[in-house]
C-alpha distance (Angstrom), angle and dihedral (degrees) to the residues before:
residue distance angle dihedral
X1 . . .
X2 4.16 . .
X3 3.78 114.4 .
X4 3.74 113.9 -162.1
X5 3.63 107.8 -146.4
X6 4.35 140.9 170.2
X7 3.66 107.8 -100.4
X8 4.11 106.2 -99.4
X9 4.20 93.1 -95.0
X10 3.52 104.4 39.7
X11 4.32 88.8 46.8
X12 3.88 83.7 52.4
X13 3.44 87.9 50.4
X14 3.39 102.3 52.7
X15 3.91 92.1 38.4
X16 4.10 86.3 56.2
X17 4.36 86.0 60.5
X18 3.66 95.3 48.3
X19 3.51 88.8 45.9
X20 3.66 99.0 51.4
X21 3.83 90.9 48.3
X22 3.59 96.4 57.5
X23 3.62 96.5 95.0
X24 3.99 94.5 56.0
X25 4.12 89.8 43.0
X26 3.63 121.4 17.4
X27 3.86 107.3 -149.6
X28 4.38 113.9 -138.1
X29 3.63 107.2 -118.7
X30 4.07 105.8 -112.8
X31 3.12 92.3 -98.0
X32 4.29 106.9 41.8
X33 3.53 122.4 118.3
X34 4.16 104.3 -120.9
X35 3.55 113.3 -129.7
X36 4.09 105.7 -91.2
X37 3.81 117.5 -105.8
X38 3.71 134.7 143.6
X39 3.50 118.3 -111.4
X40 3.84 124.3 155.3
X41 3.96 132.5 -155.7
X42 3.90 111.8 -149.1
X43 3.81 92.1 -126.7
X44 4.05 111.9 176.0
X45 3.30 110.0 130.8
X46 3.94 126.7 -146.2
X47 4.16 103.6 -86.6
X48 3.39 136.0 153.0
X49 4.03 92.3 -7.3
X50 3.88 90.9 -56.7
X51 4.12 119.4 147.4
X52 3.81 110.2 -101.1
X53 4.55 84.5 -128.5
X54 3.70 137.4 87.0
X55 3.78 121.7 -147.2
X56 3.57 130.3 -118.3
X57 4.22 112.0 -142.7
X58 3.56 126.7 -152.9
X59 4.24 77.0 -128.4
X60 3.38 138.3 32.4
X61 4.00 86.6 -105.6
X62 3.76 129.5 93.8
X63 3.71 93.7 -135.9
X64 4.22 92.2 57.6
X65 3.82 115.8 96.4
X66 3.79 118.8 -73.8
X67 3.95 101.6 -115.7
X68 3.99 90.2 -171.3
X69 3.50 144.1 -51.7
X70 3.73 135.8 -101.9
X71 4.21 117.3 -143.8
X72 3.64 127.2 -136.9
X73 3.96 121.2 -64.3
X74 4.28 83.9 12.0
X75 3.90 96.6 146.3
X76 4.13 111.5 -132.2
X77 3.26 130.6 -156.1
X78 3.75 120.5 -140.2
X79 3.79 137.0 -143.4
X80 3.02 106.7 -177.6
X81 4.33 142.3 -55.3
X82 3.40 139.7 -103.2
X83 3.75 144.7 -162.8
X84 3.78 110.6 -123.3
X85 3.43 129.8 -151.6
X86 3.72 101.3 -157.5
X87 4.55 79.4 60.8
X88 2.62 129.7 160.7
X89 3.74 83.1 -117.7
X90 3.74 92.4 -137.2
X91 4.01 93.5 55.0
X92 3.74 109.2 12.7
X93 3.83 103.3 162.9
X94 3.38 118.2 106.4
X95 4.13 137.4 -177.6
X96 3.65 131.3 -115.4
X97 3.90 106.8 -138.7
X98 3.65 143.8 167.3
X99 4.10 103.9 -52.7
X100 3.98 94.5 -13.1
X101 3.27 152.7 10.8
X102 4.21 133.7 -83.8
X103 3.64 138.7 -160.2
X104 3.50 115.2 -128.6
X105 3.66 106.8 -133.2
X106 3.73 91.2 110.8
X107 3.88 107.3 31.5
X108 3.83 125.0 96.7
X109 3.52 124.9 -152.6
X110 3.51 113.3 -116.1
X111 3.94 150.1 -163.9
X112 3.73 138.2 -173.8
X113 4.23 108.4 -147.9
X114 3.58 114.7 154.8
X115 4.09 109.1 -151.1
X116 3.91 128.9 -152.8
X117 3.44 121.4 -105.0
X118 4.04 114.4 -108.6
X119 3.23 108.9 -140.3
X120 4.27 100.2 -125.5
X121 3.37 138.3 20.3
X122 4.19 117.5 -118.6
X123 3.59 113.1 -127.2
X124 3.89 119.8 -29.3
X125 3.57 99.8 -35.9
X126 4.00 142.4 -15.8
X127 3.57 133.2 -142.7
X128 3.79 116.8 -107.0
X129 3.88 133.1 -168.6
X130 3.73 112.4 -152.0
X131 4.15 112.9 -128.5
X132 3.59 102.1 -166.7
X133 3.80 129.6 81.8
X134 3.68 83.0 -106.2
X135 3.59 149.4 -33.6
X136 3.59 136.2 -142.0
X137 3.40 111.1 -130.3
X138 3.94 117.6 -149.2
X139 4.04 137.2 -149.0
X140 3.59 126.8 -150.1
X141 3.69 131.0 -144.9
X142 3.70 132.1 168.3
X143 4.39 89.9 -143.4
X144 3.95 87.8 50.7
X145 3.71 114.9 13.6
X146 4.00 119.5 -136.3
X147 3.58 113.0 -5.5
X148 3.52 127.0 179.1
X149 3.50 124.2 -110.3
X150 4.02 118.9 169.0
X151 3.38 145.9 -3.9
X152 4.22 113.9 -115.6
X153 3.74 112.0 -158.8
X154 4.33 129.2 -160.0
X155 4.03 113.4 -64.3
X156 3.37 96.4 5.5
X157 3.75 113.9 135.2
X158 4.06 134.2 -124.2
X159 3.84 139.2 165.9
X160 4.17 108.6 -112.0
X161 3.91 97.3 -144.2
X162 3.94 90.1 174.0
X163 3.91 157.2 3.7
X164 4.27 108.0 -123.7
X165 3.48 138.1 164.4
X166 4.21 109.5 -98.5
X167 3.55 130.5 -139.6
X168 3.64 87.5 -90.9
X169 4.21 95.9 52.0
X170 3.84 94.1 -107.4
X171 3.52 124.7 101.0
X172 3.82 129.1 -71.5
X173 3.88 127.5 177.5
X174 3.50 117.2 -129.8
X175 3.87 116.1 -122.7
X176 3.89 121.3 -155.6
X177 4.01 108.5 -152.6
X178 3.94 116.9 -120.9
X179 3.32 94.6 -136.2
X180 4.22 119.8 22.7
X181 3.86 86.6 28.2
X182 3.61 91.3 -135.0
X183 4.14 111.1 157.9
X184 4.13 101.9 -138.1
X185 4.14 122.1 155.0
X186 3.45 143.1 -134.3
X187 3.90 138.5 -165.4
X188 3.45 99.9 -69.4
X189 4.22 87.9 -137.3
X190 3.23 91.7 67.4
X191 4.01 108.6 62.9
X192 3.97 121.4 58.7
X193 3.24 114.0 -142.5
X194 3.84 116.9 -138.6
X195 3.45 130.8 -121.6
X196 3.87 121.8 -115.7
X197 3.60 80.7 -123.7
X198 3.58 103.7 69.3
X199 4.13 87.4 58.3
X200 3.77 89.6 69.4
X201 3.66 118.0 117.8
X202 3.59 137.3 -95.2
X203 3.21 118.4 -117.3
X204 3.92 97.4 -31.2
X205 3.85 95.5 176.0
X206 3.61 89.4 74.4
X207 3.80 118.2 100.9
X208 3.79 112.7 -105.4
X209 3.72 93.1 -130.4
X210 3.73 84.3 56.7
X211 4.00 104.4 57.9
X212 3.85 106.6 72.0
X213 4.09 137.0 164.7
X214 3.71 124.3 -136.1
X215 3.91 117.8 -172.1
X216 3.64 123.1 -170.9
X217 3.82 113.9 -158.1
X218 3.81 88.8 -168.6
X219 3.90 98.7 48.9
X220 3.62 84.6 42.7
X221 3.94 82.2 -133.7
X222 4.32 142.5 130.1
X223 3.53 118.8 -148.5
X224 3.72 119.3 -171.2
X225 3.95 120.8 -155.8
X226 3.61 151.9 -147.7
X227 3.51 117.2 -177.2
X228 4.06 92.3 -60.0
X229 4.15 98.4 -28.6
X230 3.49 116.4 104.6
X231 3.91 111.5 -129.8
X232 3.51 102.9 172.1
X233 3.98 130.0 17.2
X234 4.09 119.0 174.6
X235 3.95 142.7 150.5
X236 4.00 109.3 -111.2
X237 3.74 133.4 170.8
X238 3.44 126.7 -116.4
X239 3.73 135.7 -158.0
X240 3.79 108.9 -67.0
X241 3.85 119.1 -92.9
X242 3.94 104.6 -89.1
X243 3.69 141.7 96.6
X244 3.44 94.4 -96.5
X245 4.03 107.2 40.4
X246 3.95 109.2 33.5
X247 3.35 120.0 116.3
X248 3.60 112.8 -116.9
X249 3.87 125.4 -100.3
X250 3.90 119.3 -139.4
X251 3.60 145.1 73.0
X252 3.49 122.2 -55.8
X253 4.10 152.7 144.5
X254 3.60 131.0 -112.1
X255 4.06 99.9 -110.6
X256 3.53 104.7 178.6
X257 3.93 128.8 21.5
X258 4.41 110.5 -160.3
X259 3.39 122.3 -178.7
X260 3.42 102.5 -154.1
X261 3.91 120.6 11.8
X262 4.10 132.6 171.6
X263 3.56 118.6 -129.4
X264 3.42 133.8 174.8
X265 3.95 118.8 43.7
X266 3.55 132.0 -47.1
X267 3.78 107.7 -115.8
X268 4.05 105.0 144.2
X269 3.97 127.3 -142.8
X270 4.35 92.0 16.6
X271 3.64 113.1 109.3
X272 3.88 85.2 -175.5
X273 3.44 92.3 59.9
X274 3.85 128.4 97.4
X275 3.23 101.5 -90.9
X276 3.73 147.3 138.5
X277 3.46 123.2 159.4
X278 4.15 115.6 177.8
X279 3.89 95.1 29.5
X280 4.20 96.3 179.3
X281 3.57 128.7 -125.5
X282 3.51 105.8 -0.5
X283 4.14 123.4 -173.0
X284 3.42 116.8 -169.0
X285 3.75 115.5 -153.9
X286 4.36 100.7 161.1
X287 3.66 137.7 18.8
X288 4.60 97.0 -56.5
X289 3.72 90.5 -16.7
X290 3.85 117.3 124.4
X291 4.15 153.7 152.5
X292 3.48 111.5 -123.6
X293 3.36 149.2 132.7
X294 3.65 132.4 -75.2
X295 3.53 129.4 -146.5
X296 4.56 92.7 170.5
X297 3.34 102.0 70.6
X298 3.60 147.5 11.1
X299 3.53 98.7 -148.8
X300 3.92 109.0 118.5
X301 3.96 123.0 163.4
X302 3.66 91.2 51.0
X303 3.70 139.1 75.3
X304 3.72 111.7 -97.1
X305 3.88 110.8 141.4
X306 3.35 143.2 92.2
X307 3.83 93.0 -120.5
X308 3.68 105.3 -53.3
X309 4.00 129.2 102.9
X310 3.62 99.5 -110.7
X311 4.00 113.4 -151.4
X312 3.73 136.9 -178.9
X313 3.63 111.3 -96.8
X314 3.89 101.3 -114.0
X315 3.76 83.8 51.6
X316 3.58 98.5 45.0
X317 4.34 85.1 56.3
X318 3.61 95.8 51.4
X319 4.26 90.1 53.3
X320 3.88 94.1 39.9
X321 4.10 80.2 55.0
X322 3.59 93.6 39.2
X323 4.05 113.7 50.5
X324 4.31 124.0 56.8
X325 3.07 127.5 -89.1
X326 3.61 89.5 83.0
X327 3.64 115.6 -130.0
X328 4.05 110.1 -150.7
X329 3.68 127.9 -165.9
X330 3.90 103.6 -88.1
X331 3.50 96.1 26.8
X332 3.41 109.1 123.2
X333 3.92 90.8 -163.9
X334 3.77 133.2 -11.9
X335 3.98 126.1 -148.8
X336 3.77 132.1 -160.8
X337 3.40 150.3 117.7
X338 3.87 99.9 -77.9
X339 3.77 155.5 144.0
X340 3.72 119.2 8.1
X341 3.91 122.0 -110.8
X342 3.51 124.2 -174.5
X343 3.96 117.0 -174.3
X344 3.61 118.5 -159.9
């Protein structure tokens, strides 16, 4: 097994910085849980002509007057939720914010953990999970300098190729992209890389003809199975109700398992763009139809996608680690005939 590693001075180096900024911004150990607060990135993403904002109401109601908006990436403090009566039925919880009130449908949770650097990389590349709001990622060229490239938001997931020195001398890890292959970087203090460990299988001693998914496009629900227990039961969103968007209904397999996958286009440096590099925990069951987690919306128990089941992240984990084909550590995807589906 390769590890790709600093050279011995410029590691030292680098190690001497963090070091010395420790006692301006004490860095979480990988492992530490943050201290809980509620913080909210305004996440809707530009789709189908839609504004990239969410409104805050004078009432948790979407008939009371529109007080003001707040944009895309805006980070929002939050003092606590509510239940609403006037709903939507589907996704009734609201937040209390600064002058008003918003629905959630659009707001991701957020953190801010900074991470210590390791000092290699195992193999040719490890997963990360990134543990900021979001990150900038960066591309280097020797005509142009450091350029940036696209925007990486909290939980999403990316293969760490490399350790580097940044634009601003500390370390960065270099990211290879899913899908264009391109090789940009990011503060390296800002991505968590994951554990071998939390790739091990669910419950592997259970038959394969035995662990089964059922997803109801009506109930707007995923149900997970073993034998006749219940293991997992949550809202989702499927593709939206037209021709061109629904998910499929059928029987089917899981054929591919990814980790991390891009979707959307490829436009660089255009956070309004469609875009969305490091989608996590993706399961492929037909032709561009997957579970997976979803870090653009928080608006489960309706239909929202373009054809995949969109999951919360936490969610999306426990079914990568759950169904066959068995995703390992450095795979970048697995294939295989594997889990049952069956949408109805």
């Amino acid at each position: 097994m390769t590890i790709k590693t600093f050279s011995r001075r410029n590691f030292l180096k680098l190690a001497g910085l963090s070091l010395s900024s420790l006692a301006f911004n004490p860095l979480s150990t990988k492992n530490a849980t943050p201290q809980r607060r509620r913080l909210m990135r305004v996440a809707k993403i530009a789709k189908d002509g839609e504004k990239t904002s969410v409104s805050v109401h004078k009432e948790p109601n979407e008939e009371s007057t529109i007080l003001y908006q707040r944009y895309k990436d805006e980070l929002v403090n939050v003092y606590g939720e509510i239940e609403s009566e006037a709903g939507p039925e589907y996704n009734p919880i609201w937040y209390r914010v600064w002058g008003g009130y918003v629905h959630r449908a659009y707001l991701q949770e957020v953190d801010h953990i900074l991470n210590r650097v390791v000092n290699s990389i195992k193999g040719d590349r490890q997963l990360g999970e990134v543990t900021v709001p979001y990150t900038n990622s960066l591309l280097y060229s020797s005509l142009t300098g450091w350029e940036p490239v696209y925007r990486l938001y909290f939980q999403t997931t990316h293969w760490v190729t490399d350790i580097i020195t940044g634009p601003d001398g500390k370390a960065w890890y270099q990211l290879e992209d899913e899908l264009d292959r391109l090789n940009y970087a990011i503060p390296a203090e800002h991505i968590r890389i994951l554990d071998d460990a939390e790739f091990a299988p669910l419950s592997p001693e259970v038959p394969v003809s035995e662990k089964r998914i059922e997803i109801s496009i009506s109930r707007q629900e995923l149900t997970a199975f073993e034998g006749d227990r219940v293991v997992l039961k949550t809202k989702i969103a499927s593709g939206v109700l037209t021709s061109q968007k629904q998910t499929p209904v059928g029987e089917f397999r899981v054929k591919s398992t990814y980790p991390s996958k891009h979707m959307g286009g490829t436009t660089r440096n255009d956070i309004d763009a469609y875009v969305l590099p490091g989608v996590p925990w993706n399961c492929f069951f037909t032709e561009g139809i997957a579970t997976h987690g979803t870090y653009w919306h928080n608006n489960f128990g309706t239909p929202q996608s373009s054809g995949c089941v969109n999951m919360r992240d936490h969610e999306a984990k426990f079914l990568f680690r759950w169904v066959t084909p068995v995703g390992e550590a450095h795979d970048i995807y697995k294939t295989g005939f594997g889990t049952r589906v069956t949408v109805l």
